[in-house]
C-alpha positions in Angstrom: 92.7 -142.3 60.0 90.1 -139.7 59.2 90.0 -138.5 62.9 93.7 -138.6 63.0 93.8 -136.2 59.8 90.8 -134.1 61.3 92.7 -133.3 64.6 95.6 -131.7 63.0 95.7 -128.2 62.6 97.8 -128.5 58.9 94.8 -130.1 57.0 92.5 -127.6 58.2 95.1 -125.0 56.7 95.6 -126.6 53.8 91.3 -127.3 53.6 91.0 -123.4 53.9 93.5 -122.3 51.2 92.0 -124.6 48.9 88.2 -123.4 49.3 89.5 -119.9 49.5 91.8 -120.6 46.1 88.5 -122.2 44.0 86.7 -119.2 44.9 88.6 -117.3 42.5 88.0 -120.5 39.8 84.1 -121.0 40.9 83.0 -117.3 42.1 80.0 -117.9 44.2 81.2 -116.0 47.4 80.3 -119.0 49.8 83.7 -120.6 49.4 85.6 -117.8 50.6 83.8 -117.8 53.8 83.7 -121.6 54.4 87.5 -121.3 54.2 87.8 -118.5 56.5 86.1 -121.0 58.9 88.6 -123.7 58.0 91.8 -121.1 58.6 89.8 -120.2 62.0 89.5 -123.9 62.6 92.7 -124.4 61.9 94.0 -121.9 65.2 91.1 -123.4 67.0 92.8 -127.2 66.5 96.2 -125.9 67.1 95.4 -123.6 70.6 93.4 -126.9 72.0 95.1 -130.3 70.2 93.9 -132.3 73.1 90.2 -131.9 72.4 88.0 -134.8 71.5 87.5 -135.1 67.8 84.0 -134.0 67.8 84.9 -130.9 69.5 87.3 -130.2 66.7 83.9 -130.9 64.2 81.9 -128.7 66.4 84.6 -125.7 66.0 84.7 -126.0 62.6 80.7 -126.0 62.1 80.4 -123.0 64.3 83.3 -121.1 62.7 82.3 -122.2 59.2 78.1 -120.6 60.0 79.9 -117.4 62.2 82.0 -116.8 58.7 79.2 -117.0 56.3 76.5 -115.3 58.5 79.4 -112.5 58.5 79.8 -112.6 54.7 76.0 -112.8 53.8 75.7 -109.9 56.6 78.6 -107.9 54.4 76.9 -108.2 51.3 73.5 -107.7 52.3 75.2 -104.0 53.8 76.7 -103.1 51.0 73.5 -103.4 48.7 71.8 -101.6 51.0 74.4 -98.9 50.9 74.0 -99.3 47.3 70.6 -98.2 47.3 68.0 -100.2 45.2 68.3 -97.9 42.2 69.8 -100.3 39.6 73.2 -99.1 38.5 72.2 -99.2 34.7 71.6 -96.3 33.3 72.8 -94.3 36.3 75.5 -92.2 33.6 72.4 -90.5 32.1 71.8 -89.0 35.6 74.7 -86.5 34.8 72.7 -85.4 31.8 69.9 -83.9 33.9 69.4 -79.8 34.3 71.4 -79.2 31.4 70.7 -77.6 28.1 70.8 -79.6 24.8 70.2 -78.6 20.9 67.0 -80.6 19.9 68.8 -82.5 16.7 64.7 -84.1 15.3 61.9 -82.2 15.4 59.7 -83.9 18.2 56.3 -85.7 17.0 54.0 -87.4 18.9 56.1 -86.1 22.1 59.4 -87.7 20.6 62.6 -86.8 19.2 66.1 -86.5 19.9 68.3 -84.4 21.4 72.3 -83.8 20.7 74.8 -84.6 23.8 78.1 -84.0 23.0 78.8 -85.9 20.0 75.4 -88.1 19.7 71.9 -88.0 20.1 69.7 -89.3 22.9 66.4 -90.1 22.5 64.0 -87.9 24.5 60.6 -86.6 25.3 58.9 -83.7 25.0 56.4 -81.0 23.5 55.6 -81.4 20.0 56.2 -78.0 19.3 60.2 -78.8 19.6 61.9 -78.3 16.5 65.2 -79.7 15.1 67.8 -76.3 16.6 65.8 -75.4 19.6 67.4 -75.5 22.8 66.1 -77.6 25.6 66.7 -78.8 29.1 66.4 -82.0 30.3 65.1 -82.5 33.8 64.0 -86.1 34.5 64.7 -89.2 32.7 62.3 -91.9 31.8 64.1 -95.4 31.3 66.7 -94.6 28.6 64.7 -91.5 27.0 65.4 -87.9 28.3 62.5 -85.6 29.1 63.0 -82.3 28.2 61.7 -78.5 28.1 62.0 -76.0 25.3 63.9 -73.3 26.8 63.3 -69.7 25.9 65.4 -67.5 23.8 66.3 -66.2 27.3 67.4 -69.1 28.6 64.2 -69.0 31.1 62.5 -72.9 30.9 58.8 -73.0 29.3 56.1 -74.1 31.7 53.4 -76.1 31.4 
């Protein structure tokens, strides 16, 4: 019975759109590709129906690895693509080389500065005071280091 069912080319259809369906209920990415080698399968038992049954378990083993060596090969590319910069935090990024109105006076090398419509936290000279303009130029974490900027809009240095 079980090798009857195995040999036909509708169960290993049917096999393949049901892994590929409870990906979408149990995301884990494996059981997309293990149903990609069922659906191969499935052409595989249809093209050659007069195969031994093993042969039939053999295609299906070696369709099933060559489909999830391609999708943990596709994922591993696109994190590298990704880079391995996290993506939090990647918004404040955009805030960098521009000027900002220092909204705290900075102590101990911390205040904040305004963006827009709220304040970021930030690092800097002590001798920021609440009004001054800065620029930010590098980020640390989820803090904003900054420079006091002259009255000519030249940067401080040092």
């Amino acid at each position: 019975m079980l090798q009857t069912l195995l040999t036909n080319p509708w169960f290993w259809l049917i096999a393949g759109m049901i892994l590929m369906g409870l990906e979408i209920l149990i995301p884990g990415v494996f059981l997309l590709w293990i149903g990609l080698g069922a659906l191969i399968s499935a052409v595989f038992v249809a093209l050659l129906p007069d195969l031994a049954f093993a042969w039939h378990l053999m295609g299906f083993s070696v369709t099933m690895l060559g489909a999830c060596s391609l999708g943990f090969w596709l994922q591993r590319r696109g994190r590298a693509a990704q880079g391995d910069a996290p993506v939090m935090n990647r918004e404040m990024d955009a805030l960098l080389n521009r000027e900002y109105i220092a909204a705290t006076d900075f102590v101990a090398g911390r205040g904040r500065v305004r963006v827009g419509d709220t304040t970021y936290a930030a690092q800097g000279p002590d001798d920021v005071k609440a009004g001054d303009r800065v620029m930010a130029f590098a980020r640390d974490g989820i803090q904003l280091r900054v420079r006091p900027l002259h009255s000519d809009g030249g940067v401080t240095t040092g």
